[in-house]
C-alpha positions in Angstrom: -18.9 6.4 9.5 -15.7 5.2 11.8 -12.9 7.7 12.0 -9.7 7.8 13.3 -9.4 10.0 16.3 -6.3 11.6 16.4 -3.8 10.7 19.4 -3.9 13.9 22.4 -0.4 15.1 22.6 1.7 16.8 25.2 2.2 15.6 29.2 -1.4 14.9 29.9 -1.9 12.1 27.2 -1.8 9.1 28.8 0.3 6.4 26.8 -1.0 3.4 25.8 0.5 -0.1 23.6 -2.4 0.4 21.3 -3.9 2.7 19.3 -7.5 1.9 17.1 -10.0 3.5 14.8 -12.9 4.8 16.9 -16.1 5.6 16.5 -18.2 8.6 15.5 -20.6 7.6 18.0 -24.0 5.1 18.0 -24.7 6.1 14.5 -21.4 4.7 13.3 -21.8 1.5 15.1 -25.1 1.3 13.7 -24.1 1.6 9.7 -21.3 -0.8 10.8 -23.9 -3.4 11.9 -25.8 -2.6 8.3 -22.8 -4.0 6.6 -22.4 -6.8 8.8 -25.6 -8.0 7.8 -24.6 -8.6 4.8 -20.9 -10.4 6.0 -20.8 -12.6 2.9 -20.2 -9.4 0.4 -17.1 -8.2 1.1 -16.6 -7.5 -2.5 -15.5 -3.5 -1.3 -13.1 -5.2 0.6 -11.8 -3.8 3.2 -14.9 -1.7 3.6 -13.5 1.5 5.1 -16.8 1.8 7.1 -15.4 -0.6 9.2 -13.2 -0.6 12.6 -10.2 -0.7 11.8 -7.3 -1.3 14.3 -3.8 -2.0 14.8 -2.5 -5.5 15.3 1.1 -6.3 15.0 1.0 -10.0 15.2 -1.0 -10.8 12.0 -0.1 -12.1 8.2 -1.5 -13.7 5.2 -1.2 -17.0 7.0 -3.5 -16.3 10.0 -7.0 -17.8 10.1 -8.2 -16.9 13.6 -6.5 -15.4 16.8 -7.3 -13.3 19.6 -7.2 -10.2 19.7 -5.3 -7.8 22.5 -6.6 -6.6 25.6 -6.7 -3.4 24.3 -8.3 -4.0 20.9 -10.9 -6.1 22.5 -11.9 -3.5 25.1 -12.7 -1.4 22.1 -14.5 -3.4 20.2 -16.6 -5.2 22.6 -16.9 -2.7 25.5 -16.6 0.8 23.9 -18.2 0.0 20.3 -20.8 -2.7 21.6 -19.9 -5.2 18.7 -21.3 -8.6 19.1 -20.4 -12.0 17.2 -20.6 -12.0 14.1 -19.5 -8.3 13.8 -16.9 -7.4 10.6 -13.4 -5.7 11.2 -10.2 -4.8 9.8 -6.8 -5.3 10.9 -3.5 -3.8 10.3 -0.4 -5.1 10.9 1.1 -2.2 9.6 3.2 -4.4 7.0 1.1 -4.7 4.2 -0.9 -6.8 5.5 -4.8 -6.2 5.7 -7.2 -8.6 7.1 -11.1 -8.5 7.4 -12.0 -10.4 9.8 -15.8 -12.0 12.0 -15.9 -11.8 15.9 -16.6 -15.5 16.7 -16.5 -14.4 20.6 -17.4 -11.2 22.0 -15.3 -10.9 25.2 -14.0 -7.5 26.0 -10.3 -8.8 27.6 -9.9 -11.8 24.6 -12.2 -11.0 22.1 -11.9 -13.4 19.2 -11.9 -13.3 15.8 -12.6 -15.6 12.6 -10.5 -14.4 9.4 -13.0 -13.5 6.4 -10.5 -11.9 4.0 -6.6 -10.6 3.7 -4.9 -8.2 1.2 -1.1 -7.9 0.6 -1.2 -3.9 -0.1 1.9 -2.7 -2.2 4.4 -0.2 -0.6 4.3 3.2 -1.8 6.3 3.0 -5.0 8.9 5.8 -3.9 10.4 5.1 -0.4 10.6 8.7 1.4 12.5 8.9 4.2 13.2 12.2 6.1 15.7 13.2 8.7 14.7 15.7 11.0 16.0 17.5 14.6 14.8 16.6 17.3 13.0 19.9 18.4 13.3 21.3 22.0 9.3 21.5 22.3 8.1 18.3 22.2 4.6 18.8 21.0 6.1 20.1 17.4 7.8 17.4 16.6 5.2 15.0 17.6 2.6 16.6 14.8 5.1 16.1 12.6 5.0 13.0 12.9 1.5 12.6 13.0 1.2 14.8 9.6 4.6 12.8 8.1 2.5 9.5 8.3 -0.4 11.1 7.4 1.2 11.9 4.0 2.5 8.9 3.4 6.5 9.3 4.4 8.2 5.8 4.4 11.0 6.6 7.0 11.9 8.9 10.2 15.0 9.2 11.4 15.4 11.7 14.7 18.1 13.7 14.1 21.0 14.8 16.8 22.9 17.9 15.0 24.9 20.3 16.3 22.1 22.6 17.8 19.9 20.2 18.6 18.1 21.1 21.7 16.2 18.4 22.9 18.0 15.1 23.6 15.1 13.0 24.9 13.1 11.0 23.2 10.5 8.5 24.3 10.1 6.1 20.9 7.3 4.2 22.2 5.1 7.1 22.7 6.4 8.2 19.3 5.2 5.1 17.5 2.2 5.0 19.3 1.4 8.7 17.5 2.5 7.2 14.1 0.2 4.2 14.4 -3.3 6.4 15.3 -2.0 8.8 12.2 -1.7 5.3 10.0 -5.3 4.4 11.0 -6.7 7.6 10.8 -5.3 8.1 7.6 -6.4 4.5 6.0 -3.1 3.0 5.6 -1.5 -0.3 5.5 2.4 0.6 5.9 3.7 2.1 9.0 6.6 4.3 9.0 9.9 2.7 10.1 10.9 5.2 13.2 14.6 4.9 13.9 15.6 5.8 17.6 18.0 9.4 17.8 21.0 9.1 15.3 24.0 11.3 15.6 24.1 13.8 12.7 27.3 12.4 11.4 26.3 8.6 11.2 23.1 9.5 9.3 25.2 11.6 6.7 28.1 9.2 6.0 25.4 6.0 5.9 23.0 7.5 3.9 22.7 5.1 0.6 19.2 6.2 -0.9 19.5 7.2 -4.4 18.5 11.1 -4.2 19.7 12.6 -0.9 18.6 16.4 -0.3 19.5 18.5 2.3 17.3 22.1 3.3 19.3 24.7 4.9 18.8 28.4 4.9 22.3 29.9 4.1 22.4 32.2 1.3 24.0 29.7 -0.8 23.3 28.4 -4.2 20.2 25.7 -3.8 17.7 24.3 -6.1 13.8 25.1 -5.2 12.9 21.1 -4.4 10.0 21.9 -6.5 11.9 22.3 -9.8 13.4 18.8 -9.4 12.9 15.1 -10.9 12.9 12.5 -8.0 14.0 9.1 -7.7 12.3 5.9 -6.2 14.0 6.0 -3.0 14.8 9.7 -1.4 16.1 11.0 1.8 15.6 14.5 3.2 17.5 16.2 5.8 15.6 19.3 7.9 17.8 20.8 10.5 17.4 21.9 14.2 15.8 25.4 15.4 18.7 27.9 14.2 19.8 25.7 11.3 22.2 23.4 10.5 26.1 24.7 11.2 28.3 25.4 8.2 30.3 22.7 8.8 27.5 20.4 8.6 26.8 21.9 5.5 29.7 20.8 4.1 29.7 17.8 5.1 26.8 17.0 3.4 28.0 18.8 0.2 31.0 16.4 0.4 28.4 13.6 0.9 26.7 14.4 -2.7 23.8 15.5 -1.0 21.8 18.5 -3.1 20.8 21.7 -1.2 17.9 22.8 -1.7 15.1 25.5 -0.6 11.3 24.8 0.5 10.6 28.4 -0.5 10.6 31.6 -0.2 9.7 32.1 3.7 11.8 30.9 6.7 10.3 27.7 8.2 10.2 26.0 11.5 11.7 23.0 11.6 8.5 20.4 12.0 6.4 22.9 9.1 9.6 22.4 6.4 9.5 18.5 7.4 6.0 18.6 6.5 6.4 20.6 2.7 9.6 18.7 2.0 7.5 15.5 2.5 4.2 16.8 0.6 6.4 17.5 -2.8 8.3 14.1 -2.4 5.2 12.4 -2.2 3.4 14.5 -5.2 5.6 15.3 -7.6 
């Protein structure tokens, strides 16, 4: 089988404009060539034995094209695929394709379109707003996890205790594109660059707007609630949102609520408030 390896994180990880499925070695190369034996039957379509890599500049109305530098490295130089080889493509829209190498060239490989499928977005649109976190590496598995679960929306937060200031969105995407593949999905998240706390608040127009704080204050356990088809979740910064930006939200018609019974960091509460939005 092909898997998604997941993106390194921290200062050594070396960025890169695109991410890809890769594979489990020879012996998932070789059950991909078993399949593209048989490249007529693409009844299963898309197989999820296949590749499967990221390529932005794909829709329903492309027939052939060439594939980036990067992409075709991968297939043709790290996976050994020859012509007539299946893949699937993501534009990270919707918008799946399946698709025949036609020539195997590891800088321009090209490709022949076999198949596309318009996937559906997620019926309930679940965006969360979370601090940016002063290490790095926290707030990047967040993301990786967020997308993972199947969260619509990320919006950086910059609150009043908000550490860490920098923020380095292509190498953020770049995580939330492996985590998309790896996790057999057609949507990406939208990623928002840092937005003030403030702007975020007064903006916000989803239909159910939550915000988890841990002030001993009357809050409803998120578990115990009904949610709506469009949902927005704020998490606060290490040490919590201030009072004032409590109250703000309060004033906003957002609902306070609790994760639990335990105090949370700020990445592992993004994570459970994303996990109930997206099961219950």
């Amino acid at each position: 089988m092909f898997f998604a390896k997941s993106l390194p994180t921290g200062e050594g990880f070396r960025e890169r404009p695109f991410l890809a499925l890769f594979s489990a070695g020879r012996g998932a190369t070789d059950e991909a060539k078993k399949i593209n034996k048989n490249s007529k039957n693409l009844s299963s379509f898309p197989s999820m034995s296949l590749p499967y890599f990221f390529e932005e500049n794909i829709s329903l109305n492309t027939s052939s094209l060439i594939l980036s530098e990067e992409t075709s490295k991968h297939c043709i130089q790290v996976l050994r695929m020859n012509m007539g080889e299946l893949l699937a493509l993501a534009d990270g829209n919707g918008t799946i394709i399946t698709a025949s190498i036609t020539k195997a060239d590891k800088r321009h490989c090209e490709v022949q379109v076999e198949e596309k499928k318009q996937v559906e977005r997620p019926k309930r649109k679940i965006s969360i707003a979370i601090s940016l976190l002063k290490n790095a590496n926290r707030f990047e598995w967040f993301l990786e996890k967020a997308t993972e679960i199947g969260v619509s929306e990320i919006i950086p937060l910059i609150c009043r205790r908000t550490e860490r200031q920098h923020f380095r969105y292509d190498r953020m995407k770049n995580i939330l594109i492996a985590a998309m593949l790896q996790s057999q999905q057609a949507w990406l998240p939208a990623l928002h660059e840092p937005v003030l706390f403030n702007i975020v608040v007064n903006d916000a127009k989803q239909a159910q707007k939550f915000v988890a704080h841990c002030l001993e204050t009357e809050k409803q356990h998120i578990n115990a609630l009904p949610f709506l088809h469009e949902v927005l979740m704020l998490i606060g910064p290490e040490g919590d949102f201030t009072t004032e930006e409590i109250d703000t939200c309060l004033k906003q018609g957002f609902i306070p609520v609790t994760l639990g019974n335990t105090r949370l960091r700020t990445e592992t509460a993004g994570i459970v408030a994303a996990t109930f939005l997206a099961n219950l």
